[in-house]
C-alpha positions as CSV (number, residue, x, y, z in Angstrom):
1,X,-27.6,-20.9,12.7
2,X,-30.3,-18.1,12.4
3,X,-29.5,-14.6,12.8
4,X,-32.3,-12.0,13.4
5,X,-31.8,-8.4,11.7
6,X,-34.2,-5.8,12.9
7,X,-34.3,-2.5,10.3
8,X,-36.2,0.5,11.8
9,X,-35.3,3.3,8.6
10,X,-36.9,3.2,5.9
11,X,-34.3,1.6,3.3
12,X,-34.7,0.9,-0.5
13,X,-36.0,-1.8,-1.7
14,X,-32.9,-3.3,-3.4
15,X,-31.2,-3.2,-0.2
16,X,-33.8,-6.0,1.6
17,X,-32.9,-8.5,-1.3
18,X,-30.0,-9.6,0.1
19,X,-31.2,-9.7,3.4
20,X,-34.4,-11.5,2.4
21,X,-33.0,-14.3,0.4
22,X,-30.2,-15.1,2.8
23,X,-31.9,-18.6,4.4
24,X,-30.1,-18.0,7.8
25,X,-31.5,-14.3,8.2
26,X,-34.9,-13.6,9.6
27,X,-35.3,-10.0,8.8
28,X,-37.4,-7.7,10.8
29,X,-38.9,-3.8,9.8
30,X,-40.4,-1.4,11.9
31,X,-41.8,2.0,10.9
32,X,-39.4,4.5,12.5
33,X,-42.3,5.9,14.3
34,X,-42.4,2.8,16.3
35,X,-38.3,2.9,17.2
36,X,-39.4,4.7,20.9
37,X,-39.5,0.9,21.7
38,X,-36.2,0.1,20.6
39,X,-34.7,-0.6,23.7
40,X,-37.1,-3.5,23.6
41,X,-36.8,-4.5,19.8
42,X,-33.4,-4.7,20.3
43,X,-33.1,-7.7,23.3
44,X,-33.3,-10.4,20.7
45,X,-31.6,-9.0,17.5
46,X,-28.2,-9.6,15.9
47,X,-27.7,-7.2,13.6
48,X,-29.6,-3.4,13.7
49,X,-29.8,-1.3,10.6
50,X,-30.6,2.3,10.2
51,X,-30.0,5.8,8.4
52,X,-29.9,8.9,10.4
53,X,-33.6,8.6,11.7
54,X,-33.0,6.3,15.2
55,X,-31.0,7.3,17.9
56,X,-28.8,4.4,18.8
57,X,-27.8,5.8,22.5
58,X,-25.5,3.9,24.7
59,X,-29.1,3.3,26.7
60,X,-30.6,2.1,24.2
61,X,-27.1,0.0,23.5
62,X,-27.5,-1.3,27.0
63,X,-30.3,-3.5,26.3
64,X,-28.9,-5.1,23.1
65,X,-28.0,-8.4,24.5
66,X,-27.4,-10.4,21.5
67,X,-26.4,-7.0,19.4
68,X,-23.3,-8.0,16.7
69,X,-22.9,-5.5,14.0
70,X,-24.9,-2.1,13.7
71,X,-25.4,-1.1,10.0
72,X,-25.8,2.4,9.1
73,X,-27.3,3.0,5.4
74,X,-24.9,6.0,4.7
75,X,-21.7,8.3,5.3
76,X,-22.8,9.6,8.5
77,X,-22.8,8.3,12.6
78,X,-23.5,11.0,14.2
79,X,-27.1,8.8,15.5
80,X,-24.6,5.9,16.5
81,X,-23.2,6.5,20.1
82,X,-19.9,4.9,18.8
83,X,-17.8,4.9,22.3
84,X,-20.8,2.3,23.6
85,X,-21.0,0.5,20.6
86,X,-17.0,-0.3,20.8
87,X,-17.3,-0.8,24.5
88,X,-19.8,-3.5,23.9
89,X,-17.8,-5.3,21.1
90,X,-20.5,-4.3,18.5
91,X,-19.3,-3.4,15.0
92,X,-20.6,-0.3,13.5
93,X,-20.2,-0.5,9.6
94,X,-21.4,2.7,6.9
95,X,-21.5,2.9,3.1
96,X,-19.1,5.6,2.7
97,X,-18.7,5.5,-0.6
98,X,-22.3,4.7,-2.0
99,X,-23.2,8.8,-2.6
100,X,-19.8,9.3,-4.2
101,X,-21.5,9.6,-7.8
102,X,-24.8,11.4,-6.8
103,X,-23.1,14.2,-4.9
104,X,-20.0,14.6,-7.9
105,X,-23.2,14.7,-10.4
106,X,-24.9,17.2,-8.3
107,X,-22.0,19.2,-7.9
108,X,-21.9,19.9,-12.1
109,X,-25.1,20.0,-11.8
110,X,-25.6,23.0,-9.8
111,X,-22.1,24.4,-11.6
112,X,-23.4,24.6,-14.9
113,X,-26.7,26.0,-13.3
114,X,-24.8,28.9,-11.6
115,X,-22.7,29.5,-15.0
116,X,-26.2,29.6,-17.4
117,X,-28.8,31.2,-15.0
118,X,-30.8,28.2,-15.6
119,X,-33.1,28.5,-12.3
120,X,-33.5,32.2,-12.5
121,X,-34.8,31.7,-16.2
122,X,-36.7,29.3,-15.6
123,X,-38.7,31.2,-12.8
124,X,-38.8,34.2,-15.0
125,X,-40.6,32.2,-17.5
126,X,-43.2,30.3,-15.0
127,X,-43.7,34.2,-14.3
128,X,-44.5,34.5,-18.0
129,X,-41.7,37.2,-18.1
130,X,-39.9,36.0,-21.7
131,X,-36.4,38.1,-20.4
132,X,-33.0,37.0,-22.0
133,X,-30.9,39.9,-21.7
134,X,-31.0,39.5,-18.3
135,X,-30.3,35.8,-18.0
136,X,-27.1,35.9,-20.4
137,X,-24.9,33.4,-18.7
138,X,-21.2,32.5,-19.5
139,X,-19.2,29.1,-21.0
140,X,-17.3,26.7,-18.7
141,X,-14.5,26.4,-20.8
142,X,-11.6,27.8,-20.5
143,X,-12.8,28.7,-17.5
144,X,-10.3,28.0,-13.9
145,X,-12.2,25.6,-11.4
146,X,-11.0,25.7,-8.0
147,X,-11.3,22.1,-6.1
148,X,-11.1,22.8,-2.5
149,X,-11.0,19.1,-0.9
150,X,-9.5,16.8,-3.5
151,X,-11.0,13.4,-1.8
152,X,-12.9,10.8,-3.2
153,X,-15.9,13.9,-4.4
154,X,-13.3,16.1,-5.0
155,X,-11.8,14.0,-7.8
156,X,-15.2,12.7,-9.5
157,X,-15.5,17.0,-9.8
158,X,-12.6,17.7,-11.0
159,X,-12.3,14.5,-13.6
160,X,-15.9,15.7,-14.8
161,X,-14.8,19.5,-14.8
162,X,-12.1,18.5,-17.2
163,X,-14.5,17.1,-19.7
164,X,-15.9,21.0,-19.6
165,X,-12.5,22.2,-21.2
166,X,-12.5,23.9,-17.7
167,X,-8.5,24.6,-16.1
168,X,-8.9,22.9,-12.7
169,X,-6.5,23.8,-9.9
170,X,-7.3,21.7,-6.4
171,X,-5.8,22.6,-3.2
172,X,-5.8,19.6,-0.2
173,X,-4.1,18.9,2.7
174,X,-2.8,15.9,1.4
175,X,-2.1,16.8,-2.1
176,X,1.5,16.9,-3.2
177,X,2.6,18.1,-7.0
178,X,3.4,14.9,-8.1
179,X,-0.2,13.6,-7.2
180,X,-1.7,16.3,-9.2
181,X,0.3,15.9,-11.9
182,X,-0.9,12.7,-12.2
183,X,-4.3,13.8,-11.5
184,X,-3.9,16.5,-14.4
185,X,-4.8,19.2,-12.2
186,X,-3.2,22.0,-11.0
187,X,-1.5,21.9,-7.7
188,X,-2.0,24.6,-5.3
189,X,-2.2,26.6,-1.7
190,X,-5.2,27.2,-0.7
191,X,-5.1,31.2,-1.0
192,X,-3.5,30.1,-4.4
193,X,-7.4,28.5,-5.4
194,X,-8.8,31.7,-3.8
195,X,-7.1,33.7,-5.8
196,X,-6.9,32.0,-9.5
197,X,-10.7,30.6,-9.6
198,X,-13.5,32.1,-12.0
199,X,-15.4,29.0,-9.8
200,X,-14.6,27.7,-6.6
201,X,-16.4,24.6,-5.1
202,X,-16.2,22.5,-2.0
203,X,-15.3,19.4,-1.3
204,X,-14.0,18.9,2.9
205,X,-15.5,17.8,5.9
206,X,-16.8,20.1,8.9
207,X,-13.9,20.8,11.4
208,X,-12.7,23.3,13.2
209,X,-10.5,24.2,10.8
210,X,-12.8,24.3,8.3
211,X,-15.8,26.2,10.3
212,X,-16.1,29.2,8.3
213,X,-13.1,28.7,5.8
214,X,-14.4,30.8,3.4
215,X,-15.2,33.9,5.6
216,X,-14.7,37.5,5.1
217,X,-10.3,37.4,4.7
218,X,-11.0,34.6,1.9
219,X,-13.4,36.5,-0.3
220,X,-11.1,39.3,-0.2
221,X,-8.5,37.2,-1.8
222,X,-10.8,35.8,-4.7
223,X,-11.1,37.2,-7.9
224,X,-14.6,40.1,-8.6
225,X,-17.1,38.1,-9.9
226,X,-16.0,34.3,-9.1
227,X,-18.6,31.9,-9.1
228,X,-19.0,29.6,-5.7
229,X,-20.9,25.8,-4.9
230,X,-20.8,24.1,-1.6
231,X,-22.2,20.5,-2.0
232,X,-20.2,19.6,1.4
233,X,-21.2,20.8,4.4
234,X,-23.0,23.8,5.6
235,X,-20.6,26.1,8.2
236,X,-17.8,26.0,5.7
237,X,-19.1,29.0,4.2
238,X,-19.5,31.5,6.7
239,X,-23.0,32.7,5.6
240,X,-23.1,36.1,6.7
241,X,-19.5,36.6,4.9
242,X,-21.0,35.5,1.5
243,X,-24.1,37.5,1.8
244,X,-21.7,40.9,2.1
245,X,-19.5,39.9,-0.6
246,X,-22.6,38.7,-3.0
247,X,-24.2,42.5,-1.8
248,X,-20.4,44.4,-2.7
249,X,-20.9,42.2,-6.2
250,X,-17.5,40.4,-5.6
251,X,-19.0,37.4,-5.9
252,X,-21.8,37.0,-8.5
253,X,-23.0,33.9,-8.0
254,X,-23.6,30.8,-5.1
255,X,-25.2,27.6,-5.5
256,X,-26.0,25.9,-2.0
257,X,-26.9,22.4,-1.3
258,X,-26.2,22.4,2.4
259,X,-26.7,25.3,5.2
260,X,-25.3,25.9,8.7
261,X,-28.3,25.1,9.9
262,X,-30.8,23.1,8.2
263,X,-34.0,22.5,7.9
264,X,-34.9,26.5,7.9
265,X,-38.3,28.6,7.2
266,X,-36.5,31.4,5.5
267,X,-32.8,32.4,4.9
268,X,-32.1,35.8,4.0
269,X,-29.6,34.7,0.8
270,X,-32.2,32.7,-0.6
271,X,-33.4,36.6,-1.1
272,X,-30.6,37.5,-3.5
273,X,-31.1,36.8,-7.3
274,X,-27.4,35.8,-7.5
275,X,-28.1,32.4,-5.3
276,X,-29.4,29.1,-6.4
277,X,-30.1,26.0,-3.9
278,X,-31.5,22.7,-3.3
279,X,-32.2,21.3,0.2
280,X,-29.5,19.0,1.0
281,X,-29.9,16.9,-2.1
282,X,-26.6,15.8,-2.9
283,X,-27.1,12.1,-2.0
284,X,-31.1,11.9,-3.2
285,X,-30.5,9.6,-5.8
286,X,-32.3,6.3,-6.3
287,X,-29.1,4.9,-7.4
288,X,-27.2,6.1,-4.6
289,X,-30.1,5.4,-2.2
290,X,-29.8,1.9,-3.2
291,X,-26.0,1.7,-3.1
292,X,-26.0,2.3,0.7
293,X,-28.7,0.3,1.3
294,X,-27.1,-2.7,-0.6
295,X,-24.0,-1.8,0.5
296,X,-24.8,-1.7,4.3
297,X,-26.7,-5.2,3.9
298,X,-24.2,-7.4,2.4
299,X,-21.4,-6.2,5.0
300,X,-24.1,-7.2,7.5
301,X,-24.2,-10.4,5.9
302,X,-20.4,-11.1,5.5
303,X,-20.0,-10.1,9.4
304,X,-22.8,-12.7,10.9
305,X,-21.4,-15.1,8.0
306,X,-18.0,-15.0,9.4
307,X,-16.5,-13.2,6.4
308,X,-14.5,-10.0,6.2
309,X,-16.0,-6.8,6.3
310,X,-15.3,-3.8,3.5
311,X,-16.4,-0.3,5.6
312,X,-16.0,-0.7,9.7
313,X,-16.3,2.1,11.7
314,X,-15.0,1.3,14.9
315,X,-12.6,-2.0,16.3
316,X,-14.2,-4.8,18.5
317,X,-13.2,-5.0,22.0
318,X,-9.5,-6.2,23.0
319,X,-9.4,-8.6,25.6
320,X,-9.2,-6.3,28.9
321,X,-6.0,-7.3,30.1
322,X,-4.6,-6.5,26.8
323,X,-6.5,-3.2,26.7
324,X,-5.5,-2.1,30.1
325,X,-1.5,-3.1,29.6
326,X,-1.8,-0.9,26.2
327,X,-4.6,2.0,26.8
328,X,-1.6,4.9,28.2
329,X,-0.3,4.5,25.0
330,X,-3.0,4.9,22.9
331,X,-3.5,8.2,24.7
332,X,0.1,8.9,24.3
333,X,0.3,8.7,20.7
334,X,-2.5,10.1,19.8
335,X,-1.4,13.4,21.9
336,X,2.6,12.7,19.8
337,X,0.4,12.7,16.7
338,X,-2.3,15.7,16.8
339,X,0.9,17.4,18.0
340,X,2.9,16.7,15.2
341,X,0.6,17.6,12.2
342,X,0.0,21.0,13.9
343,X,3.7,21.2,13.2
344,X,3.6,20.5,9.8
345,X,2.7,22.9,6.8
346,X,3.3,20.8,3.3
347,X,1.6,17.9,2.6
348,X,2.3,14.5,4.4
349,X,4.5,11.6,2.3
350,X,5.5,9.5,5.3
351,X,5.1,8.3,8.8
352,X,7.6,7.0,11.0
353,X,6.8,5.4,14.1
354,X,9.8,4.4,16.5
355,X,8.7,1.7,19.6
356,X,11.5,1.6,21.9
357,X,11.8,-0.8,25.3
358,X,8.9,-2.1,26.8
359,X,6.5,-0.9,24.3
360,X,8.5,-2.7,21.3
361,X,7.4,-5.9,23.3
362,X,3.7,-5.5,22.8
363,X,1.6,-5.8,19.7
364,X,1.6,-2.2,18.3
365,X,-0.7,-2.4,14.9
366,X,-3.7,-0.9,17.0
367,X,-1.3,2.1,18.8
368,X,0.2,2.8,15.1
369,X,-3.8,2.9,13.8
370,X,-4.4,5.3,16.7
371,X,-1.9,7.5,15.9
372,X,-1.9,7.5,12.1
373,X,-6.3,8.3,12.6
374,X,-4.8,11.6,15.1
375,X,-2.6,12.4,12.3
376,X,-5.4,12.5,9.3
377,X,-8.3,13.8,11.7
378,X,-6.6,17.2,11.8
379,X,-7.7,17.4,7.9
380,X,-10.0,14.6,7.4
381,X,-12.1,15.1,10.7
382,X,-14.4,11.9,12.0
383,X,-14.1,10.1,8.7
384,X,-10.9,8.6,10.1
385,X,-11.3,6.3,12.5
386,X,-9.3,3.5,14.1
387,X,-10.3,1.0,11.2
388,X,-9.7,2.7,8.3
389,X,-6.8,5.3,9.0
390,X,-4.2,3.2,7.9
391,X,-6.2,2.4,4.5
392,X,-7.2,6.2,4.4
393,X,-3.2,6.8,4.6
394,X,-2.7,4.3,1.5
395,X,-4.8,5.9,-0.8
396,X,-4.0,9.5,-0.2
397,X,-0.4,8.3,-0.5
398,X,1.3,8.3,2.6
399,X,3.7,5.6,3.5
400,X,3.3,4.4,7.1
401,X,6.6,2.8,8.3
402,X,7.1,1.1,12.1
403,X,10.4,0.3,13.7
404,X,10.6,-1.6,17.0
405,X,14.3,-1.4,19.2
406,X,14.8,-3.0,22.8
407,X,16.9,-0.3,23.5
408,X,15.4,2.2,25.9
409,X,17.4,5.6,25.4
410,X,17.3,6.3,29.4
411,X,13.3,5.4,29.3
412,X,11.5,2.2,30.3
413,X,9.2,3.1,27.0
414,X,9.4,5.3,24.3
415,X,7.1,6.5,21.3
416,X,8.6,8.5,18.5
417,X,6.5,9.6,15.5
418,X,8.1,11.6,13.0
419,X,6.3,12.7,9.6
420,X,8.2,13.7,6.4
421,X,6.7,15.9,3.5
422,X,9.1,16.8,0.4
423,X,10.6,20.0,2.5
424,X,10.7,18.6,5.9
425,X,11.0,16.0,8.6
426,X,10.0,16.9,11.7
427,X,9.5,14.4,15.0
428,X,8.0,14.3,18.2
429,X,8.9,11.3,20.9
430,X,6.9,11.0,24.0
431,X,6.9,8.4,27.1
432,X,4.5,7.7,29.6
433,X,6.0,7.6,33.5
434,X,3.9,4.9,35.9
435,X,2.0,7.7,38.3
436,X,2.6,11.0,36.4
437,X,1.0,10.2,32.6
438,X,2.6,10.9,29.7
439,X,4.9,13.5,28.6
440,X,6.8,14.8,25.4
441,X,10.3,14.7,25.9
442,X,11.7,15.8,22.6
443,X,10.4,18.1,19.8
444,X,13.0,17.1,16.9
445,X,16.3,17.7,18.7
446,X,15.1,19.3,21.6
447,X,14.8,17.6,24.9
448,X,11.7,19.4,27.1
449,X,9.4,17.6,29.5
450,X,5.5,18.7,28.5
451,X,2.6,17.3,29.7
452,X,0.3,17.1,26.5
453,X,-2.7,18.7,27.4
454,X,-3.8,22.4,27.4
455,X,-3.1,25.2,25.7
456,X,0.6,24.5,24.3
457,X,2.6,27.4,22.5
458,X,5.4,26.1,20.2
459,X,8.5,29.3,20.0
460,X,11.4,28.8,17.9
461,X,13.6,31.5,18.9
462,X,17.3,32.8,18.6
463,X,19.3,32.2,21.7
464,X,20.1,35.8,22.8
465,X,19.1,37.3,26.4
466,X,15.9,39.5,26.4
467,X,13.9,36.7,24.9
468,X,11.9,35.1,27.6
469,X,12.0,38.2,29.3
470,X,10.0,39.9,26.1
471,X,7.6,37.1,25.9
472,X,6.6,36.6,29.2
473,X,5.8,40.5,29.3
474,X,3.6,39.8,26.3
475,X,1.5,37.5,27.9
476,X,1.3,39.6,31.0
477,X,-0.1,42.3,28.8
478,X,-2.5,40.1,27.5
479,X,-3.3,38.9,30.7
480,X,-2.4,35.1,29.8
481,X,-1.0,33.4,32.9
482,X,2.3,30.6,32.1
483,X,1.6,27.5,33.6
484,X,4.8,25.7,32.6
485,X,8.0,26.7,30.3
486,X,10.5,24.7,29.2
487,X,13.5,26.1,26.7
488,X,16.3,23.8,25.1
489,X,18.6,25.7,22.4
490,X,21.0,23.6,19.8
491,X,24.3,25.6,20.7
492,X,24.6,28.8,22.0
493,X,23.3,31.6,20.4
494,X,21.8,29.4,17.5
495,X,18.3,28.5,17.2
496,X,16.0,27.7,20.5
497,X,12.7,26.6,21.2
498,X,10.6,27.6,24.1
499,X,7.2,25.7,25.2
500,X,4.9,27.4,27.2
501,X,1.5,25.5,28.8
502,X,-1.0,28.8,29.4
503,X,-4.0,29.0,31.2
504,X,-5.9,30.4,28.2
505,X,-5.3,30.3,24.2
506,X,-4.0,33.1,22.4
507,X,-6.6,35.5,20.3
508,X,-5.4,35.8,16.6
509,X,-4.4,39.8,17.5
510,X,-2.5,38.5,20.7
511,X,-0.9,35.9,18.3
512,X,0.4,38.2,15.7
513,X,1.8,40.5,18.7
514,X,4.2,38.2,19.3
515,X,5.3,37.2,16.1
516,X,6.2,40.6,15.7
517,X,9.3,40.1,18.2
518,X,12.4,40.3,16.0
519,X,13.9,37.2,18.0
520,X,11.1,34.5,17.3
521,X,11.1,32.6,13.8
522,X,7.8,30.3,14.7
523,X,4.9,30.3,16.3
524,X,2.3,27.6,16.5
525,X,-0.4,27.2,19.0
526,X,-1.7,23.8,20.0
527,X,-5.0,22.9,21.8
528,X,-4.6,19.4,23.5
């Protein structure tokens, strides 16, 4: 049987020869000028690669008739309307870890740049300026390398930093002490690496959380005169933030390989003598360009061959009777889960998910994948996907567990997820009620009745009179209308909890306001 692969980004060479000695592939390429007629490329192909160049649109998805597997030749899908794709039953695979190398090398690269003046030098001396005094640099070793993002780049930095003599201490969501240890780096918080590094670099995806991590608060907590790379993403650094603290001379150096908004004409800390940058080169490596490409062609192969993929993206289609029966409680687990780790401080060591009644009756591999991708996107962002959260889980050392009872508790289904770290264990169960949707009914030992969506504030309270009274007078000075409350205590006068659904989320200063009450013990704010 003959399959027909259509290419329409340029891809390296290396990459074809797979594709082009395969005797049951006839292998098309188009110049990615020509891909405004993909719509009608596309009617008669079986497999579609590309790198970040063509727009694969659900329109253009809608006239793939014969469409199996969509490669794309790097980390990124961002060009890949994934929703369609899964709709359709097409596969979307990526070579995640084909740049791994390049970027890590980069990385030092730019490090040991920053530390020696080597650009700055160098452009004195193309000036025909011979100036050392003013280029005098200073040694890696001994030095204390902060590692913020201790994934699969993260590492190759830190296992490279080590072979500087430098100290490296490495602060991740999912990073306990005993992983360090055996890691040989240094375990800690976050504002720990703000405060201890005479380098910082970083290593995390772009997420909400991490827009503008390093902002004006965190280069108050770092050391005068550290030293700071970004090789991840641009918007972690808040640009503006770094500029001030590069002007005050609290930090005396940046290297840059990405920026918040790239490509750009001129960027006013490309101006400052203290900062060094490439344009987004962190991947440009023939090696690692050919590593994608080879990468992204031989799981093409395996898919139309029949074989087992290594890097999917997304899950083919269930069969629709089976999707409808189980899709409320994919929604309902993924709402239990992103509720959870909002929850949770220390790092995750286990999952726990309870079935119970009708929904220990159905095949729950794909809910638990759902869940377990809602738990590591709050940290790990888009990376995680239906395919590989479970995998994801495994290697950053989480144990996933699943229990199954007939017994309903008083519901006709039930979903518990509970997550354990070396402090804690904390547990959210949720059900979903024919008509009304789902709901969270318990929050540890708590019984409530939420409806997961909105603005959700989390209070744990003493059980004294005033309370609710003070709160709600809060929010009525901030002008934040309650929607819902629901309070449950654990005896009385002992510990209580309070869940409020408000019309609009809570300003940091608002925020802090309230935690200012004597009576409340924890605050945390959810967006569902």
């Amino acid at each position: 049987m003959s399959f027909h692969v259509l290419i329409t980004d340029p891809l390296h060479e290396e990459g074809l020869v797979p594709l082009k000695n395969h005797p049951d592939i006839k292998l098309t390429i188009i110049n990615q000028r020509r891909s405004s007629n993909l719509k009608e490329l596309i009617r008669d192909v079986d497999a579609l690669i590309v790198r970040s160049q063509t727009q694969v649109t659900r329109d253009v998805l809608e006239h793939a008739t014969r469409l199996k597997i969509i490669g794309r030749a790097g980390v990124g899908v961002d060009n890949i309307d994934l929703d369609a794709a899964t709709e359709r039953g097409i596969i979307v695979v990526n070579a995640p870890n084909g740049n791994t190398n390049s970027a890590a090398e980069h990385t030092m690269a730019l490090l040991m740049s920053l530390a020696r003046k080597i650009p700055q030098a160098y452009q004195a001396l193309k000036n025909m300026d011979w100036d050392r005094k003013n280029y005098v640099g200073v040694e890696l070793r001994n030095k204390t390398l902060g590692v913020i993002g201790l994934g699969r780049i993260g590492a190759e930095v830190a296992y490279r930093a080590k072979g500087q003599r430098m100290e490296i201490i490495a602060y991740d969501p999912f990073l306990t002490q005993e992983k360090a240890e055996k890691l040989g780096v240094n375990f800690g918080t976050l504002d720990e690496v703000l405060a201890l590094s005479d380098f910082i670099t970083i290593h995390t995806p772009l997420l909400n959380e991490t827009k503008h991590l390093i902002n004006t608060k965190a280069f108050q907590k770092m050391k005068k005169g550290v030293q700071i790379i970004n090789c991840a993403r641009g918007g972690i650094i808040d640009e503006e933030a770094l500029y001030q603290a590069i002007i005050s001379k609290k930090v005396t150096g940046a290297a840059l390989d990405v920026f918040e908004n790239e490509p750009f004409h001129h960027h006013k800390l490309l101006e400052l003598p203290e900062v060094i940058a490439t344009p987004h080169l962190g991947a440009s490596t023939i090696e690692a360009q050919e590593m994608v490409a080879i990468d992204v062609s031989q799981d093409i192969i395996r898919y139309l061959m029949g074989e087992q993929i290594k890097n999917p993206v997304n899950l083919p289609s269930l069969p629709i009777e089976i999707l409808n029966k189980m899709k409320p409680y994919f929604h309902l687990g993924e709402k239990l889960g992103t509720t959870l780790i909002h929850l949770v401080e220390q790092p995750i060591e286990e999952i726990t998910l309870s079935y119970e009644g009708e929904l220990a009756e159905l095949e729950v591999s794909p809910i638990t994948r759902t869940i377990v991708k809602s738990v590591l996107q709050r940290h790990l962002g888009d990376h995680v996907n239906d395919v590989n959260a479970l995998y994801l889980a495994e290697k950053r050392g989480i144990t996933v567990h699943e229990n199954k009872s007939s017994a309903n508790k008083g519901f006709t289904n039930l979903l518990k997820v509970e997550i354990k770290t070396n402090r804690e264990s904390k547990s959210v169960s949720g059900t979903h009620l024919p008509g009304l949707g789902p709901r969270i009914v318990r929050l540890d030992e708590y019984r409530i009745d939420v409806i997961p969506e909105g603005h959700i504030i989390f209070i744990h309270h003493n059980d004294q009179p005033g309370v609710i009274g003070k709160i709600g007078s809060l929010l009525a000075d901030f002008q934040i209308n309650i929607a819902t409350m629901q309070v449950d205590r654990s005896n009385l006068g002992g510990d209580a909890i309070m869940v409020l659904k408000v019309d609009k989320r809570l300003h940091e200063q608002e925020l802090a306001r309230l935690k200012e009450l004597d009576e409340i013990k924890e605050i945390q704010v959810i967006d569902l």
